[in-house]
Every structure is written in C-alpha cells, then in structure tokens.
Backbone as CSV, one residue per row, in Angstrom:
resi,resn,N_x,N_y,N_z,CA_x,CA_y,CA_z,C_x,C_y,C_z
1,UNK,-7.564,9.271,-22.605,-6.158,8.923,-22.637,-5.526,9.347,-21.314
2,UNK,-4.990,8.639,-20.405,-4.396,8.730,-19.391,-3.088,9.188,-19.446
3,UNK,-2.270,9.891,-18.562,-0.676,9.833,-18.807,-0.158,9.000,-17.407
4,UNK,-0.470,8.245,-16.911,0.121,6.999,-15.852,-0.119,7.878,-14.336
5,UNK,-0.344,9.131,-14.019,0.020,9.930,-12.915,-1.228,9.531,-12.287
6,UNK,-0.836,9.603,-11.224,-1.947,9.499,-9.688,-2.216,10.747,-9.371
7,UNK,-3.601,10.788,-8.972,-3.963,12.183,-8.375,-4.374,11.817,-7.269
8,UNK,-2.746,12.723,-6.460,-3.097,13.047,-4.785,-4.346,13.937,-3.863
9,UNK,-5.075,13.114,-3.026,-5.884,14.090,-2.326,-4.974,15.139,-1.489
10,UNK,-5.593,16.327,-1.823,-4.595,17.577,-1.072,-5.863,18.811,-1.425
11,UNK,-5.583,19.732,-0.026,-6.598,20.757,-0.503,-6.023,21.877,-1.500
12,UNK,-6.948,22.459,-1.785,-7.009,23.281,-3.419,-5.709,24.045,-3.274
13,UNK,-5.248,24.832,-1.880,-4.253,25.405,-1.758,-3.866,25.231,-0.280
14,UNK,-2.302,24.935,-0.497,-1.536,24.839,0.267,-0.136,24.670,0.473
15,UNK,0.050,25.994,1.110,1.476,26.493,1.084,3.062,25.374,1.356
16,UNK,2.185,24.864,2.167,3.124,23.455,2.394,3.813,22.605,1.309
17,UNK,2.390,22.417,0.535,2.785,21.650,-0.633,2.718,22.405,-2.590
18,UNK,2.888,23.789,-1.822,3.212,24.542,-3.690,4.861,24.665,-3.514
19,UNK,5.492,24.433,-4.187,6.902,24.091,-4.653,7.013,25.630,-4.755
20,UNK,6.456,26.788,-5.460,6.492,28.011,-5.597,6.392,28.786,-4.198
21,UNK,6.153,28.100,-3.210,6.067,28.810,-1.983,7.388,28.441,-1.258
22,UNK,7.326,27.020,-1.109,7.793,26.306,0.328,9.506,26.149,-0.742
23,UNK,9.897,26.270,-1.603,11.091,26.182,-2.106,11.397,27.447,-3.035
24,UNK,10.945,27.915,-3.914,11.686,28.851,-5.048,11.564,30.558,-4.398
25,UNK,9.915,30.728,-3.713,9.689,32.138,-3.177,10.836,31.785,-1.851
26,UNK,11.383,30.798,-0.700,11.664,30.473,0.084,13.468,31.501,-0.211
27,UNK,13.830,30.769,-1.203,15.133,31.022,-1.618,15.185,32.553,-2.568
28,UNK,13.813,33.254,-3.010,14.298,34.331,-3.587,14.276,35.032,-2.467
29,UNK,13.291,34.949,-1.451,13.625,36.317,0.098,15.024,35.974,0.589
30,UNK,15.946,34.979,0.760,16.870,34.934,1.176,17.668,35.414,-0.078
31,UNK,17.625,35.626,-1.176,18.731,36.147,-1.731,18.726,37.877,-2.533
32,UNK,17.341,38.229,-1.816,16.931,39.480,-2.371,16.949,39.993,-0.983
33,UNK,17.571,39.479,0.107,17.036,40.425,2.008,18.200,41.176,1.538
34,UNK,17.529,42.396,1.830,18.421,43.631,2.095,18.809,44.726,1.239
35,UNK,18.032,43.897,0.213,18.246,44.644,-1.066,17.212,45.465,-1.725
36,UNK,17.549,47.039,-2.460,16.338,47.382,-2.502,16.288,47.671,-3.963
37,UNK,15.548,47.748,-4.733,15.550,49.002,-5.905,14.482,49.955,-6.566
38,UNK,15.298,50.534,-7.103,14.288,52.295,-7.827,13.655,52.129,-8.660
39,UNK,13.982,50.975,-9.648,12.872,51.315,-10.907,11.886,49.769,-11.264
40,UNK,11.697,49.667,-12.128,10.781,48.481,-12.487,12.087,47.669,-13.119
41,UNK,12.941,48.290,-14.079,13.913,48.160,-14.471,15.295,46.935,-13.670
42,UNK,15.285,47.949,-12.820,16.361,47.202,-11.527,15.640,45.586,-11.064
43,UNK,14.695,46.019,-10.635,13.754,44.765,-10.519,14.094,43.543,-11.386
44,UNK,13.485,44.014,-12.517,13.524,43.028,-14.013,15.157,42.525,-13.830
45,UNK,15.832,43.378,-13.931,17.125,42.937,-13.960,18.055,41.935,-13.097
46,UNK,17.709,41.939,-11.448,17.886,40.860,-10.555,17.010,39.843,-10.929
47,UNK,15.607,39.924,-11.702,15.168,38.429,-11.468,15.805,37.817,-12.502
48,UNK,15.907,38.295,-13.589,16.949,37.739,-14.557,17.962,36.955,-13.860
49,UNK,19.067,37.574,-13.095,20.123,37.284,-12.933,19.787,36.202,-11.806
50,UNK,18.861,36.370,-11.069,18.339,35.331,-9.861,18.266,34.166,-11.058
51,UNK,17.250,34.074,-11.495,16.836,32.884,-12.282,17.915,32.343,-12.954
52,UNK,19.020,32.995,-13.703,20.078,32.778,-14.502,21.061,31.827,-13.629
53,UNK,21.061,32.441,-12.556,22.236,31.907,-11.623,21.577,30.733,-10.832
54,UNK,20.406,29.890,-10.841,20.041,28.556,-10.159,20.526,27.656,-10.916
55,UNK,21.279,26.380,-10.749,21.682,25.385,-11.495,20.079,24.786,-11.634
56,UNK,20.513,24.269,-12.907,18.595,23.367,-13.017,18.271,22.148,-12.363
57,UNK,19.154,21.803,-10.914,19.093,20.965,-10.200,18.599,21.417,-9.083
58,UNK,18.294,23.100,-8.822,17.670,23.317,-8.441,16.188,23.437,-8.066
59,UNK,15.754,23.633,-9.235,14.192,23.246,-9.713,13.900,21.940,-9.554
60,UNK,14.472,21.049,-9.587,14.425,19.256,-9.618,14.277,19.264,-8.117
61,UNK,15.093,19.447,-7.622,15.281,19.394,-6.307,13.688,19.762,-5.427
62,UNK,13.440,20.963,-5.887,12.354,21.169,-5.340,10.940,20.304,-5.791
63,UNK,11.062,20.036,-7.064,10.026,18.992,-7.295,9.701,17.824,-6.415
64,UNK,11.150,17.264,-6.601,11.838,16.112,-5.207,10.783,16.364,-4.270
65,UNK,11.130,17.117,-3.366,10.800,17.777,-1.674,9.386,17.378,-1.665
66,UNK,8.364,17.607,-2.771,7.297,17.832,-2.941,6.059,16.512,-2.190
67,UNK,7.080,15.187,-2.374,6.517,13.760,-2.313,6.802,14.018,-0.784
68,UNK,8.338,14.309,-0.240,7.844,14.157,1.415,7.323,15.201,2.536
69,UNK,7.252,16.055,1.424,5.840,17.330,1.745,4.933,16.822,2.408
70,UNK,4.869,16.326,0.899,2.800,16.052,1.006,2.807,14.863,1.737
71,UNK,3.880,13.387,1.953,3.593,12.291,3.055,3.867,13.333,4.688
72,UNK,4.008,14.224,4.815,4.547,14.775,6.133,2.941,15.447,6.520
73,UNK,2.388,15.993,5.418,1.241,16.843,5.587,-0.193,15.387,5.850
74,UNK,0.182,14.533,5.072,-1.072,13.413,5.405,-0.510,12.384,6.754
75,UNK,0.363,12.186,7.122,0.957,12.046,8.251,0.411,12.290,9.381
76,UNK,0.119,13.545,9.584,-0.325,14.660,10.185,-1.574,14.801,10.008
77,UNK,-2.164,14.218,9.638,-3.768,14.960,9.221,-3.997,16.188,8.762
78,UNK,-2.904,16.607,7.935,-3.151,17.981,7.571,-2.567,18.812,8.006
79,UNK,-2.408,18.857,9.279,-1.287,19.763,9.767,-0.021,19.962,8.915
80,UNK,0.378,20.895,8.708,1.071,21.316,8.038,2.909,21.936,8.987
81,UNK,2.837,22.136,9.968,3.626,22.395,11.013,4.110,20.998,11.519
C-alpha cells in the first residue's frame, strides 16, 4: 500500500536538509543566547514556554523551506553552502 509520496535521493544525514537543524535548533539558539540556568528544572521550564510560544505556522513554515533546501542542495551537487 503506497501513500502517493516520492522518495527524494538525499544522503542519510544532512544538516542542510533536517528541518530540526537548519530551522527549529536555528531559532531555539537565537532565543535561548544569553541565557543561562541552574537546574534541570529551569531548563524544562523555558522549553515549555519556547515551544508554547511558536505559532503552528511556524512548524509549517519550516516544513515549507525543506523543498527549496533540498532543490538548492541538488542544484549544487551537494554542496550544501
């Protein structure tokens, strides 16, 4: 049983094209610079509030990015820069 999706050639890993790198880790160092904390606690508690506070057009968005990622990365032969 198929679900209609194409499977892109891309290597096993690459930072270019993981949505968890190149968009969501991208935007938590910019909104965690400078900031520090003491417990495991404090921690837990900003990612909460990080995650709480992205509109869910955020996540879409980055899905988006993903298609002219990966045409920018085969473009290129791989190059990723």
């Amino acid at each position: 049983m198929g679900y209609g999706w194409n499977v892109l050639p891309h290597p096993p890993y690459s930072p270019d094209l993981a949505p968890s790198d190149y968009w969501l880790f991208g935007d938590m160092t910019r909104a965690f610079e400078g900031r520090s904390f003491n417990s495991r606690g404090a921690v837990e508690a900003a990612l909460k509030q990080y995650f709480a506070s992205r509109p869910a057009g955020f996540y879409r968005n980055g899905i988006h990015k993903l298609r002219e990622r990966w045409r920018h990365v085969v473009d290129n032969d791989g190059q990723y820069n």
